[in-house]
N, C-alpha and C positions, 0 to 999 in steps of 0.2 A: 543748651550749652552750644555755641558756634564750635565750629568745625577750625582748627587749628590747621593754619596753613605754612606749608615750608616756605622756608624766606630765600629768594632767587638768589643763583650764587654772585650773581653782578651785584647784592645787594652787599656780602659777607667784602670784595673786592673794594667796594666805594666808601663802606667806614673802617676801612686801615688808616686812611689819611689823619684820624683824629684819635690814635691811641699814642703809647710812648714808644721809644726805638724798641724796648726789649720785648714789648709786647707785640709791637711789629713782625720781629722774630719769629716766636711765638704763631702768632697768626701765621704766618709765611709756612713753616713747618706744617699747621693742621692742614694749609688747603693745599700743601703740594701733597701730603698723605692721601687726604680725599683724590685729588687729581690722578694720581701715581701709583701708590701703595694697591691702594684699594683694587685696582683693576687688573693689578699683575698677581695680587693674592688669587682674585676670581679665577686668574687662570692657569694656578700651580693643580696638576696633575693628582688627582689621590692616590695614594700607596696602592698597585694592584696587590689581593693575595696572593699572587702568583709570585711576585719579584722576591720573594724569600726560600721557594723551591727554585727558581733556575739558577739562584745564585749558589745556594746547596750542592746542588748538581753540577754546577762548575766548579766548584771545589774540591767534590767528592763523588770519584770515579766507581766507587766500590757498586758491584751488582745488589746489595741489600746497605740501605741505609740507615743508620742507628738512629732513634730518636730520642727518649727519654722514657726513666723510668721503664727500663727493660724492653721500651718496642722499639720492631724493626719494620720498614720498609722497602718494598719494591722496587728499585730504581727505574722498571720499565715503567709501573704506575704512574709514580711520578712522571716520569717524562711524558708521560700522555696526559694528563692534567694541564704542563707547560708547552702543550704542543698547538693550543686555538682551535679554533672552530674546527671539526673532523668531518660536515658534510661539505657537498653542495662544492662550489669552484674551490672552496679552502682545501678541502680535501685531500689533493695531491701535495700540497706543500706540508700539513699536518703529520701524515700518515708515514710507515717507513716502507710501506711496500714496495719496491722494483717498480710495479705496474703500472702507473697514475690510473689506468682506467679500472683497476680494481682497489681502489682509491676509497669511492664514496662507498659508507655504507647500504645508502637510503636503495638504491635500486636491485640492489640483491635481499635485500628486506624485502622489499614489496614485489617484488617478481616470488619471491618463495611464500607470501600470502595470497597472490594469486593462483598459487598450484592448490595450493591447500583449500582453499575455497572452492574450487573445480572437485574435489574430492570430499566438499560437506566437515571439512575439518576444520576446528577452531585452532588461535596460537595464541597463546601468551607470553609475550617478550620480557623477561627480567634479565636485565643489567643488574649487573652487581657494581654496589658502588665503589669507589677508591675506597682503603682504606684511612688515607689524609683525608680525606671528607669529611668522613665519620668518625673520626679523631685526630682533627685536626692540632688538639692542644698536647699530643705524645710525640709530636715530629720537631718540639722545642725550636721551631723556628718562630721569629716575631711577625706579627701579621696575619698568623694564621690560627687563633686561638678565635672561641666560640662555634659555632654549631655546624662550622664548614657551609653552610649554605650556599655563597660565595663560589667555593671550588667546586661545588655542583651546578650550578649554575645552567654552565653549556649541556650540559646533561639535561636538564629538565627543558631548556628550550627546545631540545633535538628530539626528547621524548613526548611534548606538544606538538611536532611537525609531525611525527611519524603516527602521531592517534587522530592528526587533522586526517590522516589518508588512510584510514578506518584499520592503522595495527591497534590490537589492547597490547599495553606496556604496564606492567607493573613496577616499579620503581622503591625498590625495599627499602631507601634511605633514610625516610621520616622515621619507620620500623626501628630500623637499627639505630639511630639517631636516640629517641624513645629509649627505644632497648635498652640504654648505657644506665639506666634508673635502676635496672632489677639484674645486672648482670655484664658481662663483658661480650659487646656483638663480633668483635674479631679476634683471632688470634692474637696476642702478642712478639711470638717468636715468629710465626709461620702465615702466607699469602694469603690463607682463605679465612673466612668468617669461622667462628668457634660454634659450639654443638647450638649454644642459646641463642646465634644470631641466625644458626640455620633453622630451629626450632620457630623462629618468631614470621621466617619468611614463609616455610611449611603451614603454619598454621594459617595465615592470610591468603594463600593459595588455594587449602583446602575452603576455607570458608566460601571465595569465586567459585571454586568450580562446583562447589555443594550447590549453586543457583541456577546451572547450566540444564536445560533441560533433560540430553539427554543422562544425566547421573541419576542412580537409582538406589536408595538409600541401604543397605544390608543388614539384618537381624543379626547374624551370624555374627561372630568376632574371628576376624580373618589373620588378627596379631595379639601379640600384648608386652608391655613395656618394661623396660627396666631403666632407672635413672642410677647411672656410677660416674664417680669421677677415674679418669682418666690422663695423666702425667705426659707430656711429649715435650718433645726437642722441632721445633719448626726447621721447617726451609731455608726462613730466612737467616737464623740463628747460627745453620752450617755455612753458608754461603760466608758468612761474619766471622769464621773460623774462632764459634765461641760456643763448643758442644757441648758445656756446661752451663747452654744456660735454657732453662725451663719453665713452662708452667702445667698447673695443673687446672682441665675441663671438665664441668658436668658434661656428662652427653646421655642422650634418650638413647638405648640400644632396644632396639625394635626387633623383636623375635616370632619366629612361625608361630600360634595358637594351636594346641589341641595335641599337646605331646609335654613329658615333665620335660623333654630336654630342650635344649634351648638352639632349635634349627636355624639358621639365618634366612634373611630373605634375601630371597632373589627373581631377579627381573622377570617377569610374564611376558613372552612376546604375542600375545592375545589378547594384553589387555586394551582399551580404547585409551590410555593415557600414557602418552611416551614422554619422559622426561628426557630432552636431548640437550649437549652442550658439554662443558670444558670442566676442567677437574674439580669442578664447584660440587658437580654431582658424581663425585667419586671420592672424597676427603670423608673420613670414618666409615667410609665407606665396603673398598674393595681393600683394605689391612696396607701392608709393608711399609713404603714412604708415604701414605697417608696415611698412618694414625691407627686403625683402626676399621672394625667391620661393623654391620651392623647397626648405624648410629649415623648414618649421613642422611643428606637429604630426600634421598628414593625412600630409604627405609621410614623415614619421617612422613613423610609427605603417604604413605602407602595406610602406614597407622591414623594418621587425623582422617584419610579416606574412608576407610576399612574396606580397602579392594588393592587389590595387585595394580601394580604397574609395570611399566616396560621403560628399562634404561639404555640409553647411546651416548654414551659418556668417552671425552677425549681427553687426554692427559697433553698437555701445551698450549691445543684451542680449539675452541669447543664452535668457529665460526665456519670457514671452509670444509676443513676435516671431518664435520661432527656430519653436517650435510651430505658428503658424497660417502659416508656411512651409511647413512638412511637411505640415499639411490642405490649402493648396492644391495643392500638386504630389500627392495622393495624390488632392484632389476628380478635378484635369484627368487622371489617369491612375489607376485603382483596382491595377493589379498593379503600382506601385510601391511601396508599403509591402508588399505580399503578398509579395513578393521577398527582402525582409528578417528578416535572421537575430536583428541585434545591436543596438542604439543608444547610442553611449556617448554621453550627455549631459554637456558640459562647459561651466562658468562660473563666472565670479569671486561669491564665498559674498557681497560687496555685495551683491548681487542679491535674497539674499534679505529684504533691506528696503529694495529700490528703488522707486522710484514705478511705474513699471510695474502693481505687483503681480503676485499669481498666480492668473491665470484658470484655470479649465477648457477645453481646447482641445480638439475631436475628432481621431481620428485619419481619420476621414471621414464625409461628411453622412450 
């Protein structure tokens, strides 16, 4: 069968001469569309998903922003979602910090995996993701419904850069993404991930570091488990001046073994695995405005282990702050970091354009 060839447009131009006026017309219309139309369609702009969270935000000044069906949001979240690229030259215009030169992340990241590596110590980076990301279709804005993929985006480009230059980044987003099949991965009223979204990240953690050689498996049962639900009032929820409104959480509460009573854990500073970072690892955690004891991530994460761990947990930001924690307890005692095997660093990815910024922290004088 020949090959069908398109007919030159000088050819469409030279038989107008032999149609009727109206058909003329006609004609006249299709080839200015092809001529015209067509090329200024090519070059209309796609909808970003972003342009439905800044317009949000310029509208609505409130520090927690309502979305649908009972959830709320962040407003700083947001705003660092609609902030662009947060390393590298963008970085200072991004970021809210004072400092431009504590600006980019990337060089206090990799200056604190060069200490660690000097001292034989592994790190595991998790960001936690937006909660618009991972539920994109409760923030009832248009444009932002399906898997959020999209508003992760710059996340997963920056968490590619930072494992080209040998950090492990874990990236709990597909998890919790996932997750939304067998349970709810964040809060609805309140900033952090709920018991199942912290469960699912726990458990993928444990799974890595079960691979590591130096871990060493334990006979012993060092905890044991209790699944209750659990009733709170989020952060966000007060912030909304809406105290009434609520949900109720499974959470895994994670208790001492080897006693009928039900002792809580708590932090080992002997162990080889420090969980350090922002109040991700303190939420069911250490009780009062967080919820609950017992049931957060350390306690999670210590149970899938079956070994103690050691927590440095900061209530605001778990980046600067959480860092010159761990210099001081390693200034006042030197074979405290030397003890250490693991560090998983855990924080909400805001952070990475928070005012804070990112220093360079030692890991001793």
């Amino acid at each position: 069968m020949p090959t069908k060839r398109a007919t030159p447009l000088g050819n469409h131009i030279t038989s107008l001469s032999t149609v009727s006026h109206d058909k003329m017309k006609l004609a006249t219309y299709v080839l200015l569309t092809l001529l015209v139309v067509q090329p200024v369609a090519a070059g209309v702009k796609k909808s970003s998903p972003f342009e439905p969270l800044q317009a949000k935000l310029a509208d609505d000044q409130a520090p927690a922003i309502k979305g649908v069906e009972g959830w709320y949001f962040l407003r700083q979240e947001l705003e660092h979602l609609v902030a662009g690229k947060f390393w590298g030259e963008s970085a200072a215009q991004a970021s809210n910090t004072k400092k431009s030169e504590y600006a980019d992340p990337i060089p206090a990241i990799l200056d604190f995996k060069k200490d660690l590596d000097e001292f034989g110590i592994e790190l595991i980076l998790v960001p936690i993701p937006a909660k618009a990301a991972v539920y994109p279709d409760k923030t009832g804005l248009a444009h932002t419904k399906g898997d959020g993929s999209e508003l992760h985006s710059r996340h997963a480009e920056f968490y590619q850069i930072l494992e080209e230059q040998g950090v492990a980044v874990f990236d709990p987003f597909t998890d919790l993404v996932a997750g939304r099949e067998t349970g709810t991965t964040y809060c609805q009223t309140d900033t952090h991930f709920s018991g199942h979204g912290l469960r699912l990240i726990a458990q993928a953690l444990a799974d890595s570091i079960q691979q590591m050689a130096w871990y060493r498996p334990e006979k012993q049962k060092h905890f044991k488990e209790e699944l209750r639900e659990l009733t709170i009032t989020g952060d966000l929820a007060l912030m909304s001046d809406e105290p009434d409104a609520s949900e109720t959480l499974p959470l895994h509460f994670i208790y001492r073994s080897g006693s009928e009573e039900n002792l809580p854990f708590s932090p080992d500073p002997a162990s080889p695995v420090l969980l350090l970072g922002d109040s991700h690892t303190l939420v069911f955690s250490v009780g009062g405005e967080l919820h609950a004891k017992s049931a957060g991530l350390p306690e999670n994460l210590a149970y899938l282990l079956n070994m103690p761990i050691d927590v440095i947990g900061m209530r605001g930001s778990g980046v600067t702050p959480a860092r010159i924690k761990l210099f001081q307890k390693s200034r006042k005692n030197p074979l405290y970091i030397k003890e250490k095997k693991l560090i998983v660093w855990v924080f909400s990815v805001r952070e990475f354009t928070g005012q804070g910024g990112w220093r360079k922290i030692p890991l001793l004088p």
